[in-house]
C-alpha positions in Angstrom: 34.2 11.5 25.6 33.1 9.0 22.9 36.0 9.5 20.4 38.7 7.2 21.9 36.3 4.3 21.4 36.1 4.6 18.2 39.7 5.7 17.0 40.2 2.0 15.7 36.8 1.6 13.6 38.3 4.3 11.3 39.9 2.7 8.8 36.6 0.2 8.7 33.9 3.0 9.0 36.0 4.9 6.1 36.3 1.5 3.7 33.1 2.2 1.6 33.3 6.0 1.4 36.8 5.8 -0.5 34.5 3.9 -3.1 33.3 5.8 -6.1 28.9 6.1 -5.5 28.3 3.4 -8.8 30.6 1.3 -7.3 29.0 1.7 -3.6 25.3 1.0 -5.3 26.5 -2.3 -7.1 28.2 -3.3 -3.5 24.7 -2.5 -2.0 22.6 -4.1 -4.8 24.9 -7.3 -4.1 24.7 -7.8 -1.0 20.8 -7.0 -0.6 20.2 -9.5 -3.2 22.1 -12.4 -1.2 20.4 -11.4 1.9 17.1 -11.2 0.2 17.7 -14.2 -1.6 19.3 -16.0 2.0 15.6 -15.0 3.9 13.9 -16.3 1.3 15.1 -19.5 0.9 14.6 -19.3 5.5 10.9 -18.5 4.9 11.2 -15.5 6.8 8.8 -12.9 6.4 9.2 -9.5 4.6 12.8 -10.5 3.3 12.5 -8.5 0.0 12.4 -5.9 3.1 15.0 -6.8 5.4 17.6 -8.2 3.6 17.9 -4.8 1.7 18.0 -3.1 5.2 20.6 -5.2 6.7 22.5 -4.8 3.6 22.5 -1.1 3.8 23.2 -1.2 7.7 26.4 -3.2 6.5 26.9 -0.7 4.7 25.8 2.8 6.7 28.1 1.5 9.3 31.3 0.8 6.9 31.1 4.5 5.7 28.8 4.8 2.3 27.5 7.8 1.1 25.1 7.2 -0.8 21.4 7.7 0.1 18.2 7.3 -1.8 16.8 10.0 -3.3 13.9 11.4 -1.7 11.5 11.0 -5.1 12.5 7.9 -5.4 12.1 7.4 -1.2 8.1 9.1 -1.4 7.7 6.7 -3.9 8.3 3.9 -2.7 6.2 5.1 0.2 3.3 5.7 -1.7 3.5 2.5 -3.3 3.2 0.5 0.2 0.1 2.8 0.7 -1.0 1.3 -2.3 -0.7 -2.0 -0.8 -2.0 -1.5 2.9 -5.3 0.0 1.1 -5.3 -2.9 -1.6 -5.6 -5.3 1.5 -8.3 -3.9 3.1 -11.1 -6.1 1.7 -15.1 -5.4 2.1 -15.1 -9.0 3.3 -14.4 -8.1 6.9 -16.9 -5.8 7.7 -19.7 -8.4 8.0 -17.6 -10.1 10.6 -16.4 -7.1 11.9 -19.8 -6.1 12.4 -20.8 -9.4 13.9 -18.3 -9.4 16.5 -17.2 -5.8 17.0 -17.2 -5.9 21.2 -15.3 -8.6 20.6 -12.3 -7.1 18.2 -12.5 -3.7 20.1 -12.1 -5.3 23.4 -8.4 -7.9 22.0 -7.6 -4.5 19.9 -7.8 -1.9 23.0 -6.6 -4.6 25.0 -3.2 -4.9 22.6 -2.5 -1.3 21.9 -2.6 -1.1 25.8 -0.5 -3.8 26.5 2.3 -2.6 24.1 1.9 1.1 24.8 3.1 0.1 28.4 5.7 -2.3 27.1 6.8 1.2 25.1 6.6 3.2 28.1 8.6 1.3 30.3 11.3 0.9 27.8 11.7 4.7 27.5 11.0 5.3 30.9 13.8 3.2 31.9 16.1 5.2 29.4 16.7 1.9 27.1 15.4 4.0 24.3 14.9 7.6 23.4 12.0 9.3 23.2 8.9 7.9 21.8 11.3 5.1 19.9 10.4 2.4 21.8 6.5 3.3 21.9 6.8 2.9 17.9 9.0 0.0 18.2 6.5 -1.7 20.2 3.0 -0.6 18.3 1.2 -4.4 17.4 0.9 -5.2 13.8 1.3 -2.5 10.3 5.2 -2.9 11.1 6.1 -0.8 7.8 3.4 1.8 8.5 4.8 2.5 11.8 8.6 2.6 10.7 7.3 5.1 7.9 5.6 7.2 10.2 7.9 7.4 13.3 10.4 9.3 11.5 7.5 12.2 10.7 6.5 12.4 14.9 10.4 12.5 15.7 11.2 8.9 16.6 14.6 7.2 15.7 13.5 5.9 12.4 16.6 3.1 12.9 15.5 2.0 16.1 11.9 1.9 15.3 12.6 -0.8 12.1 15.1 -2.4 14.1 12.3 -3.1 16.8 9.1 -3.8 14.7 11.5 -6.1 12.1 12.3 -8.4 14.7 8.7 -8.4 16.5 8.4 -9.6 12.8 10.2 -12.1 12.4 9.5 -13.7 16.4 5.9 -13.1 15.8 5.8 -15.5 12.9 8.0 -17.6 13.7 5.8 -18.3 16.8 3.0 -18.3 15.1 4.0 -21.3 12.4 5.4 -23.3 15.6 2.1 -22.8 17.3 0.1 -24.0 13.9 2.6 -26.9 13.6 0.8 -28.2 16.7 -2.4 -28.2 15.6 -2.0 -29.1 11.6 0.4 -30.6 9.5 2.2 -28.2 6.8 5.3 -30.8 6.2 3.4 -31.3 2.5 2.4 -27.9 1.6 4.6 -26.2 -0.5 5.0 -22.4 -0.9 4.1 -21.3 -4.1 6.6 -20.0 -6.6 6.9 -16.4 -7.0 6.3 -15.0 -10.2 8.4 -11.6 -10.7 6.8 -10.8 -13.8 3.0 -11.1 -14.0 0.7 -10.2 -17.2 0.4 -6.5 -16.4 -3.3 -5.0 -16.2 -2.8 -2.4 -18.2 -5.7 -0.5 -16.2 -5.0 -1.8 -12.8 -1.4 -0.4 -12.8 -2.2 2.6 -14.4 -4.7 2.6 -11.4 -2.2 2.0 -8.8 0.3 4.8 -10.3 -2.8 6.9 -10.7 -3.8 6.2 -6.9 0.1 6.8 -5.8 0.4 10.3 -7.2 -3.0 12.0 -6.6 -2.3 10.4 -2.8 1.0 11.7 -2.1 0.3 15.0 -3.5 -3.1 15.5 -1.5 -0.5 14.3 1.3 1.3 17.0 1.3 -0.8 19.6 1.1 -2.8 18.4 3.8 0.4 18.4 5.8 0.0 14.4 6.9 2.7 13.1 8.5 4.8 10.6 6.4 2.2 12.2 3.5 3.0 9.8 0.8 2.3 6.6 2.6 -1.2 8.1 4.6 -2.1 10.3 1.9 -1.8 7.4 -0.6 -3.3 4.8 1.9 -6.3 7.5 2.9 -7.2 8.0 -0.9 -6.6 4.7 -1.9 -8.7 2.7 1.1 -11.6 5.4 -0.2 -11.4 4.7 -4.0 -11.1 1.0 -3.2 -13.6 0.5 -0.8 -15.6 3.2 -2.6 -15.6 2.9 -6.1 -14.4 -0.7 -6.2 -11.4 0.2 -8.0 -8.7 -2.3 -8.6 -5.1 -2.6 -8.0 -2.1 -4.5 -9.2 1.3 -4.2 -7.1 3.1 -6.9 -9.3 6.4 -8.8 -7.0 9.0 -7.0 -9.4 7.2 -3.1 -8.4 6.5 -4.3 -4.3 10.8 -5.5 -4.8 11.7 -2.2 -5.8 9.7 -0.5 -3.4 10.8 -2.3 -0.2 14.6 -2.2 -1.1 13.7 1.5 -1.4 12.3 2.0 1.7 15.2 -0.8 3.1 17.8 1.2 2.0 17.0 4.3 3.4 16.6 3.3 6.6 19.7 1.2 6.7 22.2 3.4 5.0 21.2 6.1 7.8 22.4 3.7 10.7 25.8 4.2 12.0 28.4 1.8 14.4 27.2 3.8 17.5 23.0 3.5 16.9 24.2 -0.2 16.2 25.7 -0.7 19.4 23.2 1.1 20.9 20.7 -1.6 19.5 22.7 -4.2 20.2 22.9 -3.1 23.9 18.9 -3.0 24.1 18.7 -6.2 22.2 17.8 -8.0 25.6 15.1 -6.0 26.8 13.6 -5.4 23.0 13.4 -9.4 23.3 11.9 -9.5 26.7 8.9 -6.8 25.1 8.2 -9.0 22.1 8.2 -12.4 24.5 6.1 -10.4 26.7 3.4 -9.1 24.3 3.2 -12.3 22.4 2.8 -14.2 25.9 -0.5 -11.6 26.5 -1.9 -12.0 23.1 -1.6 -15.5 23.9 -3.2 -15.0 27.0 -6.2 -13.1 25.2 -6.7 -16.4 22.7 -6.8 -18.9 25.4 -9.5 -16.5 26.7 -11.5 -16.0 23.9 -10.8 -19.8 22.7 -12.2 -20.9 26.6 -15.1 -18.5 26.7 -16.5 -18.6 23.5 -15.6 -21.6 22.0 -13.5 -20.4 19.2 -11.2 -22.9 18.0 -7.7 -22.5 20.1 -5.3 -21.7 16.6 -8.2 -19.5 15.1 -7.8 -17.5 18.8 -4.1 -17.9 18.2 -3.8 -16.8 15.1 -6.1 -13.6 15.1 -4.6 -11.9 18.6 -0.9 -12.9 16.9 0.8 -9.4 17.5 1.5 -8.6 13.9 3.2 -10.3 10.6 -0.3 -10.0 9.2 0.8 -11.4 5.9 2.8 -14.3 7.5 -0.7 -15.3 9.4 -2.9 -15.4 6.8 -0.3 -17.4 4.8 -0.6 -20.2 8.0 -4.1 -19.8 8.4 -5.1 -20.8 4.8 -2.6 -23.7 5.4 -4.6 -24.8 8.5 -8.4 -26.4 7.3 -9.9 -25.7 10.6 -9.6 -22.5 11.2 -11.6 -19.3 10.4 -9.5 -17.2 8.3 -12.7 -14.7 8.0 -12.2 -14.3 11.5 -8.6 -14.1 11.4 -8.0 -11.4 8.9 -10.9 -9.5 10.2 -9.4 -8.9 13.9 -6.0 -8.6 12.4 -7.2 -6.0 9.5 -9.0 -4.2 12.9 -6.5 -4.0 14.7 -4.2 -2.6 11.8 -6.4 0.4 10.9 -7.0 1.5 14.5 -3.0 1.1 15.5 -2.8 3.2 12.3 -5.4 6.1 13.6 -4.3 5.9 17.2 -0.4 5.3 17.1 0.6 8.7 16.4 -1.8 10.1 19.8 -1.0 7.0 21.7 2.8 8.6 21.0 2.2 11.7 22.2 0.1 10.9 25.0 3.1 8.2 26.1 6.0 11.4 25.5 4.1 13.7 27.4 4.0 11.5 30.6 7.6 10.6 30.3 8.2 14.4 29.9 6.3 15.2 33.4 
């Protein structure tokens, strides 16, 4: 019923795959870089992320056939795990501690509100499955694409959701911080591709990587070489103190990996699919940063914690992008930022997968 449609896309969908593969990869390593380089130069967040996936959805839907490699895919993987468990500093638990009815009440409160945002979407057929509960999970936006896939999710639709909470999310968020402080004079520090490597810390990271992904899979994790690496590498961090370096040029590689293989999976009907949903994928994001909202002006009016500290720690994800703003912004508590939005990131990433099932379940009855 669905050919007809897409009788005159042929000769489009077909341009790319009459391409020799090296000749498809230097294509997709052009136009990832120009993206890349495009949402860099925008300020955007995770652009050495996105701009490879967009690149290889340009590409997925004009007929390549390449695909990463699945070493090279677990890698890249692991390598993330590496950085979710490198961020996880001691720091926070004092605070956590401090204020832990607090955090559990915004993070249960979140998780909730989102779950039901999911729900509805796939209740109402908009998405399949348990997509749209993935799509909509608050904060570790990575972590949830990489897992979605392993609990049968659209991985596509999943990044395509949680990429564009992303990028509103933030986008809110420096709007909202513009109101409070001036950033006109602060200027984003150069990146520096190549660091002075530490020797040990590397070999610590690749160290950390391996013995993670391979205890991964044989314990049977889902998406093993991102939990498995992030399990063993939160332990030996936490733990032993153990030291990490993920230098810009390693992280690059890793996210155009992880880019790429979503994006060269995506095809014109799962983009028009998207496309279609694009409304009420908007209306959820507006929606859950409107409650978040709701939950700082609480906590701000009850408690007395300054309004863009509020802000700023309930901000439904782009944990990177809002610690960036709140070290920008004098007044506010970064301690108490990072600690609610580092909270909320480790119990999204030990309830998502039940909170799926549970959610697929009732649409099931």
């Amino acid at each position: 019923m669905e050919t007809s449609p897409e009788q005159p896309d042929t000769p489009a969908i077909e341009r790319m795959a009459h391409l020799h593969k090296f000749a498809q990869w230097l294509v997709l390593l052009t136009i990832s870089a120009l993206f890349a380089g495009v949402l860099e130069l925008a300020a955007l967040p995770a652009a050495l992320l996105i701009g490879p996936m967009l690149a290889a959805i340009v590409a997925g839907t004009n007929g390549a056939t390449v695909r990463v490699p699945r070493l090279l895919f677990g890698s890249a993987q692991a390598i993330v795990g590496c950085l979710v468990a490198a961020s996880i500093s001691a720091d926070i638990f004092p605070v956590f501690y401090q204020e832990w009815p607090l955090f559990l009440g915004v993070v249960i409160a979140t998780v909730a509100a989102s779950s039901l945002l999911g729900w509805l979407i796939s209740r109402w057929r908009i998405l399949p499955g348990t997509t749209a509960v993935w799509g909509s999970s608050p904060g570790a936006a990575t972590a949830m694409v990489l897992m979605a896939g392993a609990f049968g999710a659209d991985q596509r639709l999943v990044a395509f959701m949680q990429y564009l909470r992303v990028i509103f999310v933030s986008m809110t968020a420096a709007v909202v911080a513009k109101m409070w402080v001036d950033t006109s004079g602060i200027e984003i520090p150069p990146i520096i591709w190549f660091p002075p490597v530490d020797a040990q810390a590397l070999a610590a990271t690749i160290g950390i990587a391996v013995i993670g992904g391979l205890a991964g899979k044989l314990c049977r994790l889902p998406s093993p070489f991102f939990l498995g690496t992030f399990i063993f590498g939160a332990v030996v961090h936490l733990g032993l103190g153990v030291e990490m370096q993920l230098p810009p040029w390693l992280l690059a590689i890793s996210y155009a990996m992880v880019g790429w293989s979503i994006g060269l999976n995506f095809t014109r009907p799962i983009l028009r699919h998207a496309t279609r949903a694009l409304p009420q994928i908007i209306a959820s994001i507006v929606a859950l940063i409107a409650f978040c909202g709701g939950l700082a002006f609480l906590i701000s009016h009850l408690l007395g914690i300054d309004p863009l500290t509020a802000y700023l720690a309930t901000s439904p994800g782009g944990m990177d992008s809002v610690a960036i703003i709140a070290a920008a912004a004098r007044n506010v508590d970064i301690s108490f930022v990072m600690a609610l939005q580092s909270a909320r990131f480790l119990i999204v990433l030990l309830v998502g997968p039940s909170v799926a099932r549970l959610v697929a379940r009732s649409i099931r009855d």
